[in-house]
C-alpha positions as CSV (number, residue, x, y, z in Angstrom):
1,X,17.9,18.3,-14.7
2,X,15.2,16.1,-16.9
3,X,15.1,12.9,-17.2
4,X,12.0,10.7,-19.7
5,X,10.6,8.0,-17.3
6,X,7.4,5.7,-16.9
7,X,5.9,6.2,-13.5
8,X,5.6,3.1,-11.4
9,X,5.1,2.6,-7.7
10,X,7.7,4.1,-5.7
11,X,10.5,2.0,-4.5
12,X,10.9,2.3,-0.4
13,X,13.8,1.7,2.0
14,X,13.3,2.2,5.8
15,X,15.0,4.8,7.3
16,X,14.8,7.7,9.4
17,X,13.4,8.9,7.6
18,X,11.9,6.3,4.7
19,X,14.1,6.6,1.7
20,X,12.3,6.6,-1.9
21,X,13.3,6.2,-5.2
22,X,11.0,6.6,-8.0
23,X,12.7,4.2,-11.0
24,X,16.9,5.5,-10.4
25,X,15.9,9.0,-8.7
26,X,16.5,9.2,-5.2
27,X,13.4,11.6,-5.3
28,X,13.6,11.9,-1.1
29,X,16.5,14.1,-1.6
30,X,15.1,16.6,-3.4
31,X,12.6,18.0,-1.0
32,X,12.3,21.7,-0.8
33,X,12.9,22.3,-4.9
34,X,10.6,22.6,-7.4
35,X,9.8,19.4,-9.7
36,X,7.8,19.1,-12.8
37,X,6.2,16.0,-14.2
38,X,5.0,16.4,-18.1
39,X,2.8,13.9,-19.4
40,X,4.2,12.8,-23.0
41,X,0.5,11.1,-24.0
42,X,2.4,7.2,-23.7
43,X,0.8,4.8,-21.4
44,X,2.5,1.4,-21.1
45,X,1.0,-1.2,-19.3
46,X,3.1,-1.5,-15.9
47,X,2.6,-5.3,-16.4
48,X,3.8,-6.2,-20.1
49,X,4.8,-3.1,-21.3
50,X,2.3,-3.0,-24.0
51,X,1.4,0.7,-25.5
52,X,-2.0,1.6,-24.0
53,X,-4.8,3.8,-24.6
54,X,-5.9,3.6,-20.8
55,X,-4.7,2.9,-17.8
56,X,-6.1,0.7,-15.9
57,X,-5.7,-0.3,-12.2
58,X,-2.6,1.7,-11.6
59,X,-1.3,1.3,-14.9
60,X,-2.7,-2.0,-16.6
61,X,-3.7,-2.5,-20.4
62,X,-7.2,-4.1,-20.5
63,X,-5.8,-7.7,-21.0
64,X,-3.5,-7.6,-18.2
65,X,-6.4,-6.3,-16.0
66,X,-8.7,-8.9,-16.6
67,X,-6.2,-11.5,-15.6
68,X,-5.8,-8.9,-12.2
69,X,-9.6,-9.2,-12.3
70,X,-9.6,-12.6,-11.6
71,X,-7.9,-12.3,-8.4
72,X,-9.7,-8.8,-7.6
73,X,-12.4,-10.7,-5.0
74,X,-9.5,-11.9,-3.0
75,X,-7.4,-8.9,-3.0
76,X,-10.5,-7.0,-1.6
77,X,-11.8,-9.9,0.1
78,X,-8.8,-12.4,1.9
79,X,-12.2,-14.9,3.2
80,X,-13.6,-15.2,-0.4
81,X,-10.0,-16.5,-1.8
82,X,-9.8,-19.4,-3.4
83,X,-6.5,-20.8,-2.7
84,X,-7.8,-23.6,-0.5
85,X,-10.0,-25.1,-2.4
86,X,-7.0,-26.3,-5.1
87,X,-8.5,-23.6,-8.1
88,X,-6.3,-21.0,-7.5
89,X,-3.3,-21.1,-9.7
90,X,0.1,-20.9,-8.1
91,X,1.9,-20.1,-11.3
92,X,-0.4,-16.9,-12.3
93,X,1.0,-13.8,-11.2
94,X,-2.1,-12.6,-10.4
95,X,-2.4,-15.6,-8.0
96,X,1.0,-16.0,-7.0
97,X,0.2,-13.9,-3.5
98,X,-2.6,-16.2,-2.7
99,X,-0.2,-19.0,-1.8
100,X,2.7,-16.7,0.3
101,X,2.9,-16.9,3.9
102,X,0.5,-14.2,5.4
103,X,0.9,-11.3,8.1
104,X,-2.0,-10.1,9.8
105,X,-1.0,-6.8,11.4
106,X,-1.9,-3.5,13.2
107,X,-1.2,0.0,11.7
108,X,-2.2,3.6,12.5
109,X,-2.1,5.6,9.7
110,X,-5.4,7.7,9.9
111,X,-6.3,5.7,13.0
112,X,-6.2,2.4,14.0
113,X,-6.5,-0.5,11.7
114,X,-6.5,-4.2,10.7
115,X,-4.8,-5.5,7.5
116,X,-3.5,-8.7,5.8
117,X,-0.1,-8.7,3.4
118,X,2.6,-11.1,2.3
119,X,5.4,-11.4,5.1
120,X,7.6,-10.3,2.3
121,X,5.7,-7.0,1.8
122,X,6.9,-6.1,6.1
123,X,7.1,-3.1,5.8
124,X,7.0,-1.6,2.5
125,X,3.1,-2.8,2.4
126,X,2.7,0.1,5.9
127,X,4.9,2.4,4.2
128,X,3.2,2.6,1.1
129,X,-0.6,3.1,3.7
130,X,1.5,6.0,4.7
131,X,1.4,4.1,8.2
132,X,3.3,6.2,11.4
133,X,3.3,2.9,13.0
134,X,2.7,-0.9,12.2
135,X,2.8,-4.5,14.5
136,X,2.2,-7.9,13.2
137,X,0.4,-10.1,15.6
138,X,-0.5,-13.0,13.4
139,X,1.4,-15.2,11.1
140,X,-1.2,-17.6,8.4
141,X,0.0,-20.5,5.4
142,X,-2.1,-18.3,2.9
143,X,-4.4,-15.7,2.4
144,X,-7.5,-17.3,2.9
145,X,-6.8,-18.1,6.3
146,X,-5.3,-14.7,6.9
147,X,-8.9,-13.6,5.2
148,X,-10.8,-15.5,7.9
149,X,-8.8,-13.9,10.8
150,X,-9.1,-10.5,9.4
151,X,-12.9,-10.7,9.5
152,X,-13.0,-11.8,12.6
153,X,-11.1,-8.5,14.0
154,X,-12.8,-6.2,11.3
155,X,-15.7,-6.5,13.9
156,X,-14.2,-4.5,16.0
157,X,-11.5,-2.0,14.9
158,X,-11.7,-0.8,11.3
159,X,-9.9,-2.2,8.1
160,X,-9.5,1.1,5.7
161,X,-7.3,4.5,5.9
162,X,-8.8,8.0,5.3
163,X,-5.8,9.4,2.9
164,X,-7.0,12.7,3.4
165,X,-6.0,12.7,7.2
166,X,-3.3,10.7,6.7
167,X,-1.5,13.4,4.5
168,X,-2.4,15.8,6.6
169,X,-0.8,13.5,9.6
170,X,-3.9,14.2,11.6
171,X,-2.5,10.9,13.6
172,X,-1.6,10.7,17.1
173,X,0.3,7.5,18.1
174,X,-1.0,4.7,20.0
175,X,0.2,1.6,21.8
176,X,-0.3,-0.8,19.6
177,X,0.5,-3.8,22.1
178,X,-2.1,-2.6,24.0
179,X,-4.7,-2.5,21.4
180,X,-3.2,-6.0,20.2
181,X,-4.1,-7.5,23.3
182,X,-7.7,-5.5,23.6
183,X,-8.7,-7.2,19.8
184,X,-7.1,-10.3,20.8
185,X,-9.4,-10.4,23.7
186,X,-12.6,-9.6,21.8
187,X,-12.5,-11.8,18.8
188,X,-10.9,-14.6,21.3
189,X,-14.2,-16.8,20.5
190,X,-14.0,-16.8,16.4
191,X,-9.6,-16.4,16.6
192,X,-9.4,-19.7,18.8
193,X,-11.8,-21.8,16.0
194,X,-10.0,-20.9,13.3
195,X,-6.9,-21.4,15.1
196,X,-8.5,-24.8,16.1
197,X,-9.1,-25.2,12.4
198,X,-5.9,-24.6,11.2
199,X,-4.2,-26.5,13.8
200,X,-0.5,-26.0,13.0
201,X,-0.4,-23.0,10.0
202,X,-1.7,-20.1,12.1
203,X,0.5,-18.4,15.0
204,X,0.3,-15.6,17.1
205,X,3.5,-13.2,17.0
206,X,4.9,-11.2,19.8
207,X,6.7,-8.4,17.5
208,X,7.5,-4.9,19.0
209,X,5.7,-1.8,17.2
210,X,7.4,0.0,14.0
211,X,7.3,3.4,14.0
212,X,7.8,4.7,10.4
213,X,8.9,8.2,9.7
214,X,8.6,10.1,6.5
215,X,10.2,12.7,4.6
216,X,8.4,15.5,5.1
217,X,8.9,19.0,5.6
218,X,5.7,20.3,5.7
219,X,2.2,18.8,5.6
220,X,-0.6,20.4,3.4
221,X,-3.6,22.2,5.8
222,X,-6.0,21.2,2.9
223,X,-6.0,18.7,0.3
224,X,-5.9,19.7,-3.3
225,X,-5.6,16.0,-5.3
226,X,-3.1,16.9,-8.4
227,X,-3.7,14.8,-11.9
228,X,-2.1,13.9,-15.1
229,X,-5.7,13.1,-16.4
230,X,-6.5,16.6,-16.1
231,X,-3.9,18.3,-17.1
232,X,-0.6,17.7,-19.0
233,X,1.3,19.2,-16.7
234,X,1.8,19.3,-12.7
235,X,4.8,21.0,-11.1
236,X,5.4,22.6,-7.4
237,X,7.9,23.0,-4.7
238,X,8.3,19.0,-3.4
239,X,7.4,19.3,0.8
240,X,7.4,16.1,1.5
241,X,6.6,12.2,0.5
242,X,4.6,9.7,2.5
243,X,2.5,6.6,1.4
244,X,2.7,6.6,-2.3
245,X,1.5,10.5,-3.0
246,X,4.3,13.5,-3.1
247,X,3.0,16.6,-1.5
248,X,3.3,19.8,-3.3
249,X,3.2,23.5,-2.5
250,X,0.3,22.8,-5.1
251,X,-1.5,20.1,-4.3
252,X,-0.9,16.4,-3.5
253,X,-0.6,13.4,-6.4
254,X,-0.5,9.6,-6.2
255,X,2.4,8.3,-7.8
256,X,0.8,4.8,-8.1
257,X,-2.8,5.5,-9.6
258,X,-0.4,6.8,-12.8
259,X,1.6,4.0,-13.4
260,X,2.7,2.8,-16.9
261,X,2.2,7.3,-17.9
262,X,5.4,7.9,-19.9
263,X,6.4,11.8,-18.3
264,X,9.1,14.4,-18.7
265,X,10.4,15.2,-14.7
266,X,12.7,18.1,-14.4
267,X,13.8,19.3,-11.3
């Protein structure tokens, strides 16, 4: 079976396990048989569609990526946005986040964390971290103020995964309604002023824990990172699927970083 598609990010569906779908393959279903992915040399831009030479942040032409550039400081920095000050603009799709309703949440997917995401993102955003489990504890207006709140806890419990542990699922679980409560209690001082601050758009949440479950059958002992930049052509026996990366009898691959890459994938 073949079938000529343009990567993208995966497509997710909770379940039990996560369901994924990469464009109208219900890839999740075909764990334990081989898959191939040829790279045809066609990139188009994930964004407008535009033939590309390079990719460029998962699968941008150069235009598109400097109007993502604009809104790069925020994306990586929540405090630096701009969104408050009236000179971030609502109707730029690159900005368009800025403005949503925010969750501040908890997830363990290498270990614990702190991250920020649009309430409509719940829970694709912890699926795609590869996240075993997830709890929102803060709702914010925008992502400034969500920004603000995740500095405040980055202090004291960490803000980034390590992918290599996380595909290996070198994770144990954790109450995360325990560890809410711990960082609630140690950035008390800097939560209640910008609480006091936004009088009115912030709010605590009293959610129970996600626990997310993924598709695979077997998890790699060591990580061999698998790309279409380097060769034309990677293939293996599908094990498994979690975050965005598919895990091969031959290696692992994000599916995201080659967005807009025009492939062949036969299974």
């Amino acid at each position: 079976m073949k079938h000529k598609i343009i990567l993208s990010k995966m497509t997710t569906e909770y379940g039990k396990p996560v369901r994924y779908q990469l464009q109208q393959l219900a890839l999740s279903e075909y764990i334990g048989q081989k898959i191939s992915l040829r790279y045809l040399n066609k990139i188009n831009c994930v964004q407008c569609g535009r033939v590309t030479q390079q990719s460029f942040q998962q699968g941008h032409c150069y235009p598109c990526m400097q109007r993502l550039q604009e809104c790069n400081m925020c994306l990586l920095h929540p405090e630096r946005c701009l969104v408050e000050t009236g000179s971030c603009p609502e109707n730029d799709w690159a900005h368009a986040q800025c403005h949503a309703p925010q969750i501040i949440y908890l997830a363990n997917s290498s270990g614990l964390k702190v991250g920020v995401t649009r309430d409509k993102n719940v829970p694709s955003r912890w699926i795609d971290q590869g996240a075993i489990q997830a709890l929102p504890i803060i709702s914010a207006n925008n992502r400034y103020q969500a920004g603000l709140i995740e500095v405040a806890f980055k202090s004291f419990v960490a803000d980034k995964t390590n992918w290599r542990a996380m595909l290996k699922n070198e994770v144990s679980l954790l109450d995360l309604c325990h560890e809410r409560d711990i960082l609630m209690e140690q950035a008390s001082s800097a939560l209640a002023e910008i609480m006091q601050r936004y009088s009115g758009q912030i709010a605590r949440l009293d959610e129970k824990p996600l626990e997310i479950f993924y598709p695979v059958a077997q998890y790699p002992q060591k990580i061999c990172s698998l790309s279409l930049d380097k060769t034309a052509e990677v293939s293996g026996i599908l094990q498994g699927i979690k975050g965005q990366y598919i895990i091969l009898d031959t290696g692992v691959m994000n599916i995201r970083k080659f967005g807009g890459y025009n492939v062949e994938l036969e299974i």
